[in-house]
SEKE-345166 format. One record per residue: x, y, z of N, C-alpha, C in turn; residue in one letter. Coordinates in steps of 0.05 Angstrom, whole numbers. Layout:
BEGIN
<pt n_c1="X" n_c2="Y" n_c3="Z" ca_c1="X" ca_c2="Y" ca_c3="Z" c_c1="X" c_c2="Y" c_c3="Z" type="a"/>
...
This chain:
BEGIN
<pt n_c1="-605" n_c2="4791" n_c3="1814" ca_c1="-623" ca_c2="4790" ca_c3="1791" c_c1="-635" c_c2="4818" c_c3="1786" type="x"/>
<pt n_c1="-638" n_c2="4834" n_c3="1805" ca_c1="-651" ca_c2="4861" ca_c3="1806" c_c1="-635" c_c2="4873" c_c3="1788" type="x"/>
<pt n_c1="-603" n_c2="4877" n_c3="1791" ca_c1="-591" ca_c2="4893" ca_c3="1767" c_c1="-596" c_c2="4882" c_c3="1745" type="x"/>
<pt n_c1="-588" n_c2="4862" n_c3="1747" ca_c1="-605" ca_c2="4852" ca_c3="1714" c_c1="-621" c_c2="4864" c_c3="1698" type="x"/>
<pt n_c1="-640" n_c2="4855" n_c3="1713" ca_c1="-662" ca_c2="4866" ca_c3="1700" c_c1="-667" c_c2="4904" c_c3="1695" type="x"/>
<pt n_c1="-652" n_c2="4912" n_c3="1718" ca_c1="-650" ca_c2="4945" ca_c3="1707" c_c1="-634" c_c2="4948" c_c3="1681" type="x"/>
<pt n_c1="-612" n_c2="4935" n_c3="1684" ca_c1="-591" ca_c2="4937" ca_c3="1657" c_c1="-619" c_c2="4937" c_c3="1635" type="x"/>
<pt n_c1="-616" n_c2="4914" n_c3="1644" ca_c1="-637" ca_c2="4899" ca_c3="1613" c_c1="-658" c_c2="4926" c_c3="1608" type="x"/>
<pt n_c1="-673" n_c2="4938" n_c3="1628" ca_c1="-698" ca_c2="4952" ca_c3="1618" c_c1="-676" c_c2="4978" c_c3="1617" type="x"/>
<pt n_c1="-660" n_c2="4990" n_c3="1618" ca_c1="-642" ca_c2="5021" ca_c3="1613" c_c1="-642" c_c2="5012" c_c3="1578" type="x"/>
<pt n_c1="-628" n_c2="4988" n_c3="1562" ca_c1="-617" ca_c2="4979" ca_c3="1552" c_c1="-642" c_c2="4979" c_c3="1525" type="x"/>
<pt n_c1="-666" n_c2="4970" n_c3="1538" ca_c1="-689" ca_c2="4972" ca_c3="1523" c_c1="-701" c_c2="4998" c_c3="1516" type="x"/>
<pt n_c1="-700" n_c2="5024" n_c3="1535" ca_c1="-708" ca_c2="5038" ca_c3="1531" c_c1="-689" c_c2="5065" c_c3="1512" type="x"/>
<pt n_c1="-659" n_c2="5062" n_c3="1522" ca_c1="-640" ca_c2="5080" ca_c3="1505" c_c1="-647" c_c2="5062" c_c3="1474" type="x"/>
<pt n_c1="-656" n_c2="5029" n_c3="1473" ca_c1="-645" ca_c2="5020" ca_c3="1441" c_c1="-683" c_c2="5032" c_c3="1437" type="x"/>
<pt n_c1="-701" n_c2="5033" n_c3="1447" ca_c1="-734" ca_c2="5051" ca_c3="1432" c_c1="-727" c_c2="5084" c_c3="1425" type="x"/>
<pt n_c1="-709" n_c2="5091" n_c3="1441" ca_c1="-710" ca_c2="5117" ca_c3="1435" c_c1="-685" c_c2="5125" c_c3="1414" type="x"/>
<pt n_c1="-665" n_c2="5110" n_c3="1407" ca_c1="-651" ca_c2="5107" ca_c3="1384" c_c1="-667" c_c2="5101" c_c3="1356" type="x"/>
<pt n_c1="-683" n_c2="5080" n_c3="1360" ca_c1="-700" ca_c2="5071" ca_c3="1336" c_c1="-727" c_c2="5091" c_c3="1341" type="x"/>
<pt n_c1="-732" n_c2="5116" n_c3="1350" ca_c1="-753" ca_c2="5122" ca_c3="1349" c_c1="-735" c_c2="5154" c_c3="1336" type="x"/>
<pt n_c1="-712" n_c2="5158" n_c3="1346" ca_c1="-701" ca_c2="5182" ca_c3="1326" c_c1="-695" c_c2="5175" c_c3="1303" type="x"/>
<pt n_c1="-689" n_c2="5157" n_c3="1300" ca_c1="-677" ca_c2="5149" ca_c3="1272" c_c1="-696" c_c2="5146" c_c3="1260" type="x"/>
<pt n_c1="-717" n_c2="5135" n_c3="1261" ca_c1="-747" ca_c2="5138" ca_c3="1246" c_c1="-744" c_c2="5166" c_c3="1240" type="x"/>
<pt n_c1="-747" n_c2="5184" n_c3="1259" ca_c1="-755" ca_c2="5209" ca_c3="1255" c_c1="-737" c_c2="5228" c_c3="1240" type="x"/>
<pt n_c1="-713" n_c2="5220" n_c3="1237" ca_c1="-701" ca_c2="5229" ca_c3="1215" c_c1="-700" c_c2="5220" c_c3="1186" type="x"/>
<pt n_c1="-706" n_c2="5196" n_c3="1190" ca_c1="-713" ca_c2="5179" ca_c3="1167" c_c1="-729" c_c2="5205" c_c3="1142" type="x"/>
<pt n_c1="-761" n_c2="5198" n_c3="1161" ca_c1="-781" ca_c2="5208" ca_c3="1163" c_c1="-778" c_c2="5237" c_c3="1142" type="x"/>
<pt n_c1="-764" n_c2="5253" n_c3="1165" ca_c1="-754" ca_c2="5285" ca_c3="1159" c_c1="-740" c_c2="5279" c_c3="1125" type="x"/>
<pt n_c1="-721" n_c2="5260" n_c3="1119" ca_c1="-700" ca_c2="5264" ca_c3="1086" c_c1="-723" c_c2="5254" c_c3="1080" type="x"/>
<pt n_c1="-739" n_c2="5235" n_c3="1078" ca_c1="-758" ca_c2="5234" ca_c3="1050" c_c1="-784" c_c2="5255" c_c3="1061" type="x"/>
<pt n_c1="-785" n_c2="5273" n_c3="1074" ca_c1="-803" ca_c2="5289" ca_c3="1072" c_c1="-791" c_c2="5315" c_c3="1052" type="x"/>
<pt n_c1="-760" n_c2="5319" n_c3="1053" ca_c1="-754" ca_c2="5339" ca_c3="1045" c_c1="-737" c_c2="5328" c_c3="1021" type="x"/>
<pt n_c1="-742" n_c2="5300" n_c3="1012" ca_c1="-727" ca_c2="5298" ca_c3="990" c_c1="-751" c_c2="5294" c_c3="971" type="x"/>
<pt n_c1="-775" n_c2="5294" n_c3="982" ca_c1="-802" ca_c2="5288" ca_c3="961" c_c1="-807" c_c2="5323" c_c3="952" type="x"/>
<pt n_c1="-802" n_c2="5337" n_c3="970" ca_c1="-804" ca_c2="5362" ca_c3="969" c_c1="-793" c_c2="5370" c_c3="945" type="x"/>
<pt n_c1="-766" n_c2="5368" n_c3="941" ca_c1="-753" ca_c2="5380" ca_c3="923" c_c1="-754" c_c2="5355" c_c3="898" type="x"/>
<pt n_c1="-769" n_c2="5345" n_c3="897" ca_c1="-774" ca_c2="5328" ca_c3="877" c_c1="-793" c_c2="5340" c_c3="860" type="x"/>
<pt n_c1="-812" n_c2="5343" n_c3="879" ca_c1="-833" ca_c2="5354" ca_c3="862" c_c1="-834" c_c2="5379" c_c3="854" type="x"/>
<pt n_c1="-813" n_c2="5391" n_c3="860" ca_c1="-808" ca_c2="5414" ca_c3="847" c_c1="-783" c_c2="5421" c_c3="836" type="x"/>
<pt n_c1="-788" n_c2="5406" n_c3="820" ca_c1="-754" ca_c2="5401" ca_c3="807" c_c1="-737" c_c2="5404" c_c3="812" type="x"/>
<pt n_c1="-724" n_c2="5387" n_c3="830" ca_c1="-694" ca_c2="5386" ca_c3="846" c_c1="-693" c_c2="5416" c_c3="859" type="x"/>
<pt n_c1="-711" n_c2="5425" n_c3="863" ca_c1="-706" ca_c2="5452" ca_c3="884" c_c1="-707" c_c2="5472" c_c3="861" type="x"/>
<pt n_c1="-708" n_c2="5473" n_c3="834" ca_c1="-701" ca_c2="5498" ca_c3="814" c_c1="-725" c_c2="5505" c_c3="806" type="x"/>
<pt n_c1="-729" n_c2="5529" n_c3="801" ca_c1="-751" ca_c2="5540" ca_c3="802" c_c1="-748" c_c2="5542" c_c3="761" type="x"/>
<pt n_c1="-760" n_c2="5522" n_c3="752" ca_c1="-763" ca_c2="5516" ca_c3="725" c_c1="-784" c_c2="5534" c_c3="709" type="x"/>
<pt n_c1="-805" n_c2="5545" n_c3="727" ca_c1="-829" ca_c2="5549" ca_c3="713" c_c1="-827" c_c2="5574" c_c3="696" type="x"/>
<pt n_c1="-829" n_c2="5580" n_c3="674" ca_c1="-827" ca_c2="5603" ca_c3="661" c_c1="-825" c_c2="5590" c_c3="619" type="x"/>
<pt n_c1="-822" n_c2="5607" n_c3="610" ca_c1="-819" ca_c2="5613" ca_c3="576" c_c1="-792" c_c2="5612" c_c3="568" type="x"/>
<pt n_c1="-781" n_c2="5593" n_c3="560" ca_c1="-759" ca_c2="5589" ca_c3="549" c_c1="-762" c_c2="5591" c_c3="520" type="x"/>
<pt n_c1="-747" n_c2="5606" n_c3="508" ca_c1="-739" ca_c2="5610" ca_c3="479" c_c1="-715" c_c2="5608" c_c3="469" type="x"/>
<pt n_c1="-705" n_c2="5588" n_c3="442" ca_c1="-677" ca_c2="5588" ca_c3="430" c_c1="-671" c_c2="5612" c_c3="425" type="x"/>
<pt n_c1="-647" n_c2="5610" n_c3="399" ca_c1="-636" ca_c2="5633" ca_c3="394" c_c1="-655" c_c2="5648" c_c3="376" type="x"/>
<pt n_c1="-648" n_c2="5683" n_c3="364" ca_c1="-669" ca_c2="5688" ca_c3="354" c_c1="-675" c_c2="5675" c_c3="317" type="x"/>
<pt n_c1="-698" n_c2="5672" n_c3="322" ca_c1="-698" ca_c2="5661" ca_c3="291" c_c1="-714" c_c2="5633" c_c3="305" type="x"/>
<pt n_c1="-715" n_c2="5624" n_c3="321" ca_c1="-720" ca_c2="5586" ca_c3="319" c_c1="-744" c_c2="5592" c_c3="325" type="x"/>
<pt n_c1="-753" n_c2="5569" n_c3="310" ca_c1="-784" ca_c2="5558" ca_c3="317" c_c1="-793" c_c2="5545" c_c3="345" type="x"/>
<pt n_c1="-773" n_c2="5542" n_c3="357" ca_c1="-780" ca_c2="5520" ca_c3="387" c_c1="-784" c_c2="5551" c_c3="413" type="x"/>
<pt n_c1="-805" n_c2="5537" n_c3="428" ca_c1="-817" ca_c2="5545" ca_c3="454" c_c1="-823" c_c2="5531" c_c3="467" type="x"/>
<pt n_c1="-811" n_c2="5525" n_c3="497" ca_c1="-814" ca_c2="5512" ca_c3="513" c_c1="-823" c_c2="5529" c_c3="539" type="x"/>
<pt n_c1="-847" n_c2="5517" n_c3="546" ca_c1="-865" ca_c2="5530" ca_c3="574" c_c1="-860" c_c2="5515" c_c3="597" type="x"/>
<pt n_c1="-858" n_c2="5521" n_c3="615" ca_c1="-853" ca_c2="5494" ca_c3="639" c_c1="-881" c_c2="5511" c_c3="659" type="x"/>
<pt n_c1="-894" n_c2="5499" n_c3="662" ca_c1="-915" ca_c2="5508" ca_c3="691" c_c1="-922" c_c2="5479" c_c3="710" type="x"/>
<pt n_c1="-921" n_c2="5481" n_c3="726" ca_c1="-925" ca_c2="5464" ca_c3="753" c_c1="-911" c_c2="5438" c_c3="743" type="x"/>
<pt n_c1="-922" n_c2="5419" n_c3="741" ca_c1="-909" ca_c2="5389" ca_c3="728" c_c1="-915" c_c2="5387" c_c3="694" type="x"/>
<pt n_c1="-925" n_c2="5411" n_c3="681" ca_c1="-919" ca_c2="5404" ca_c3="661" c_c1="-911" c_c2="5420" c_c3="637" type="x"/>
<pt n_c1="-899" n_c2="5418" n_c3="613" ca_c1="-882" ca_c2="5424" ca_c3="595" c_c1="-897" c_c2="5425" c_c3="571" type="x"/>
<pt n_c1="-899" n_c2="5452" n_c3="562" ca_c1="-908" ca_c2="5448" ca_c3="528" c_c1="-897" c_c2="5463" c_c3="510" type="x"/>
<pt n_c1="-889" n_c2="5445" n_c3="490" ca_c1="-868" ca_c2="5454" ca_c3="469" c_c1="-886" c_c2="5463" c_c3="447" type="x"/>
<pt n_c1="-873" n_c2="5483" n_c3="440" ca_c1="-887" ca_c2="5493" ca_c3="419" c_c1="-866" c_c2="5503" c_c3="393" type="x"/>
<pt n_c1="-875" n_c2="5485" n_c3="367" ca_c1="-862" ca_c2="5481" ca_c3="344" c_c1="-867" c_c2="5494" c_c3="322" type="x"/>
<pt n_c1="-867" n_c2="5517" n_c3="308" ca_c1="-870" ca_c2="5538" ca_c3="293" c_c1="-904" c_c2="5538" c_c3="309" type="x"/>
<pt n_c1="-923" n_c2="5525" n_c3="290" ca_c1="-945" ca_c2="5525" ca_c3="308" c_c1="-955" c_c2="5504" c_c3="315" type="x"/>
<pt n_c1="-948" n_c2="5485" n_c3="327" ca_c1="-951" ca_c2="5461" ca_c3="331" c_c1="-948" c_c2="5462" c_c3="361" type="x"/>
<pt n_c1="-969" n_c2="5455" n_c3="378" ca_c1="-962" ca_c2="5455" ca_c3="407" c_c1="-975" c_c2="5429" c_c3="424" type="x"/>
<pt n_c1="-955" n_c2="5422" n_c3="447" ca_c1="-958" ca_c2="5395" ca_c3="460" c_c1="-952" c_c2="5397" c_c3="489" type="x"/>
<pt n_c1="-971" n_c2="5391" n_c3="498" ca_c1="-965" ca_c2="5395" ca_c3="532" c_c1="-959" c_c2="5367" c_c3="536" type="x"/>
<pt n_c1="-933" n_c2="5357" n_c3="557" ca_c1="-927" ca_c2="5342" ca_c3="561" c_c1="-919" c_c2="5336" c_c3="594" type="x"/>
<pt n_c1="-909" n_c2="5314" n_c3="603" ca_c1="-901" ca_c2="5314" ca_c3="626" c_c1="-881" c_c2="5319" c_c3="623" type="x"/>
<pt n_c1="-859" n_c2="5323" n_c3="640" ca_c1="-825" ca_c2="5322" ca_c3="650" c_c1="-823" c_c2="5310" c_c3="679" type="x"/>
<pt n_c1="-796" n_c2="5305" n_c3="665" ca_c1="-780" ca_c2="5299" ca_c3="695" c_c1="-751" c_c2="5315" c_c3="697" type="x"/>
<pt n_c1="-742" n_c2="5312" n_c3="722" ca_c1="-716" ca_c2="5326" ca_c3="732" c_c1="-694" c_c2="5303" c_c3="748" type="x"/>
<pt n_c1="-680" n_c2="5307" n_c3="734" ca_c1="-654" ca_c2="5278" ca_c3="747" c_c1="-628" c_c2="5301" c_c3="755" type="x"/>
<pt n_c1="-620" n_c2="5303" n_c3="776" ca_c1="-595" ca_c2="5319" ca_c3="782" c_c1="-601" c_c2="5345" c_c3="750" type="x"/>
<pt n_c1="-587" n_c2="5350" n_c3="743" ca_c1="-585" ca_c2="5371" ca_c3="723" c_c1="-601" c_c2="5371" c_c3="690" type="x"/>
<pt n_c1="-615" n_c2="5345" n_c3="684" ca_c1="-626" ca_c2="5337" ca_c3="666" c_c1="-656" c_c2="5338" c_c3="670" type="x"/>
<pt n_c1="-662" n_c2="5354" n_c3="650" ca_c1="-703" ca_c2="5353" ca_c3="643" c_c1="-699" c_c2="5336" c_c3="616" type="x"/>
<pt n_c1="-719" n_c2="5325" n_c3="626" ca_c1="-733" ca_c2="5307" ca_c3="598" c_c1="-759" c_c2="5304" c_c3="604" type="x"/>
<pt n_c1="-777" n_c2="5321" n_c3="576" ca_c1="-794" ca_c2="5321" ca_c3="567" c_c1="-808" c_c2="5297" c_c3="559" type="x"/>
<pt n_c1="-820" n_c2="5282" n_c3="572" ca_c1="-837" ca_c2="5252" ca_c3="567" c_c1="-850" c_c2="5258" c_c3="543" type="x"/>
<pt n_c1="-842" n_c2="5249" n_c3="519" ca_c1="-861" ca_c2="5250" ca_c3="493" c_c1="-859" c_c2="5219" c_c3="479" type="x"/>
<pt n_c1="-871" n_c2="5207" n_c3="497" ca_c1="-876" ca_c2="5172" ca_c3="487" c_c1="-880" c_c2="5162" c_c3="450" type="x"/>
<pt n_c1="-898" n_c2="5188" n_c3="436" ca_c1="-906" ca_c2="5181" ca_c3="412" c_c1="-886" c_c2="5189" c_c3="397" type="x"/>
<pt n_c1="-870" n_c2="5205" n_c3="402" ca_c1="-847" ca_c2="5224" ca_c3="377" c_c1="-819" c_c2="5216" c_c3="395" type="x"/>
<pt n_c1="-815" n_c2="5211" n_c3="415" ca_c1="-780" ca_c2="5212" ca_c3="431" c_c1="-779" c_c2="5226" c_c3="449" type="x"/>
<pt n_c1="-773" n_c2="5227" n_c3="470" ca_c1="-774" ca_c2="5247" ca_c3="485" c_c1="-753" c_c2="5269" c_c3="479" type="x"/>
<pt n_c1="-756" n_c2="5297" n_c3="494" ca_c1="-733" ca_c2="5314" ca_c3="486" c_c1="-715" c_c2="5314" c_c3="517" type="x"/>
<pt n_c1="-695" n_c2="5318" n_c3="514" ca_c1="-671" ca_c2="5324" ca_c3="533" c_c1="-654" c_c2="5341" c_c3="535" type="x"/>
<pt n_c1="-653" n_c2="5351" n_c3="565" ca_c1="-647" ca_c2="5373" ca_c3="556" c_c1="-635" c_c2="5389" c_c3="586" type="x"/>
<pt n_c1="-600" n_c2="5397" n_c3="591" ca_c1="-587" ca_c2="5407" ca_c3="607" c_c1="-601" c_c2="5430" c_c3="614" type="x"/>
<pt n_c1="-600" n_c2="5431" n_c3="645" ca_c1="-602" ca_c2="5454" ca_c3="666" c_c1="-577" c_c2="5466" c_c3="665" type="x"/>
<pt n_c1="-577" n_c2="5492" n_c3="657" ca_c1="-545" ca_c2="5502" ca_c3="667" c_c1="-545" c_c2="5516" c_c3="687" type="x"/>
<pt n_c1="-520" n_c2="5526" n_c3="712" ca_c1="-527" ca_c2="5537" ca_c3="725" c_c1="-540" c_c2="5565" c_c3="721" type="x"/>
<pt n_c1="-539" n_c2="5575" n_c3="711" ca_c1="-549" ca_c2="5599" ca_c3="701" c_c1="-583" c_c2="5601" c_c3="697" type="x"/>
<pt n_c1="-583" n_c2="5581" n_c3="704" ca_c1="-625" ca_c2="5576" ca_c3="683" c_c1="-629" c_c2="5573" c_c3="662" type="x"/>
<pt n_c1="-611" n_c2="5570" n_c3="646" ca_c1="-616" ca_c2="5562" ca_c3="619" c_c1="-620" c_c2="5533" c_c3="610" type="x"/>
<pt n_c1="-622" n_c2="5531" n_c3="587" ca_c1="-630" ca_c2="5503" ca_c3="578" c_c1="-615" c_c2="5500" c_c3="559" type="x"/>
<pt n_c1="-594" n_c2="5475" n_c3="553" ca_c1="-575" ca_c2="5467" ca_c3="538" c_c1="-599" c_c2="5438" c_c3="516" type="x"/>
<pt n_c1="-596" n_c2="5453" n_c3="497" ca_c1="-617" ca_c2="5424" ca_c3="480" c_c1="-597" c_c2="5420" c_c3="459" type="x"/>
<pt n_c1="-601" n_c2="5402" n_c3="431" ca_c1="-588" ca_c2="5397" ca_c3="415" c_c1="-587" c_c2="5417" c_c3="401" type="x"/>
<pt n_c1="-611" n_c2="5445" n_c3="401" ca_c1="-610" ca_c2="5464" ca_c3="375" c_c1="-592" c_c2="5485" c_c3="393" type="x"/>
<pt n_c1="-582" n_c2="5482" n_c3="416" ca_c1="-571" ca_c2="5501" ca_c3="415" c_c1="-580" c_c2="5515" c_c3="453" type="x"/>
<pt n_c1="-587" n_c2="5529" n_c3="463" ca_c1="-583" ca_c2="5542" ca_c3="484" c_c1="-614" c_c2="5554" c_c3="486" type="x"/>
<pt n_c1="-629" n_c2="5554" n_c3="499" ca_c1="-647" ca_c2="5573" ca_c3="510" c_c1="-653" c_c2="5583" c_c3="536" type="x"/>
<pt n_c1="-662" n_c2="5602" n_c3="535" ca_c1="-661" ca_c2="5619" ca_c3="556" c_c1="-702" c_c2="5623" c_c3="569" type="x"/>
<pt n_c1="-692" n_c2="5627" n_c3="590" ca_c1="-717" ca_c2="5648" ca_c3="594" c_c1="-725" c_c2="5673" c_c3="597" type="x"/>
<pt n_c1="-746" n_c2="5675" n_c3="597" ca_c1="-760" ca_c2="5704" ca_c3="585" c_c1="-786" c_c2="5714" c_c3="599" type="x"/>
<pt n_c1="-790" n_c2="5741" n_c3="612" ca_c1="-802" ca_c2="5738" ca_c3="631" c_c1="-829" c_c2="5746" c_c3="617" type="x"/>
């Protein structure tokens, strides 16, 4: 009965310390996947984007939020970041959407913007 019961308590203590790493890695991906969440999939977004020359659109990105600015018409908004896509949360007008390229630029429907330091 004595081995038994060692089996049994080895058996209990390798399956606590399995479920106590695996927590802890758990733990670790959503610590570092909230991370790069909140800062937009890891890309460093924040800066003055401008279309080509001539357009009326300006887009600002600072911390979590986005303001577009329309000849002179300006709207701070929220965004989000999905793998390679920002979209600008604008509930009352549509939101805008709008490709990450690798480069840092911004792919929208008018065309391409860049940033500008």
């Amino acid at each position: 009965m004595r081995c038994a019961d060692s089996t049994s308590l080895t058996f209990r203590r390798n399956h606590h310390q399995m479920s106590t790493s695996s927590i802890r890695h758990a733990v670790a991906g959503l610590i570092i996947s909230l991370a790069l969440a909140g800062c937009g999939g890891g890309r460093d977004l924040d800066g003055v984007y401008h279309g080509i020359t001539g357009s009326p659109i300006t887009i600002t990105i600072k911390g979590n939020k986005a303001t577009v600015l329309v000849a002179n018409e300006s709207k701070t908004l929220d965004y989000k970041v999905e793998g390679n896509k920002l979209t600008i949360l604008n509930p009352a007008e549509g939101n805008i959407l709008l490709t990450i390229n690798d480069d840092g630029t911004l792919n929208s429907e008018l065309g391409v913007m860049s940033k500008k330091p």
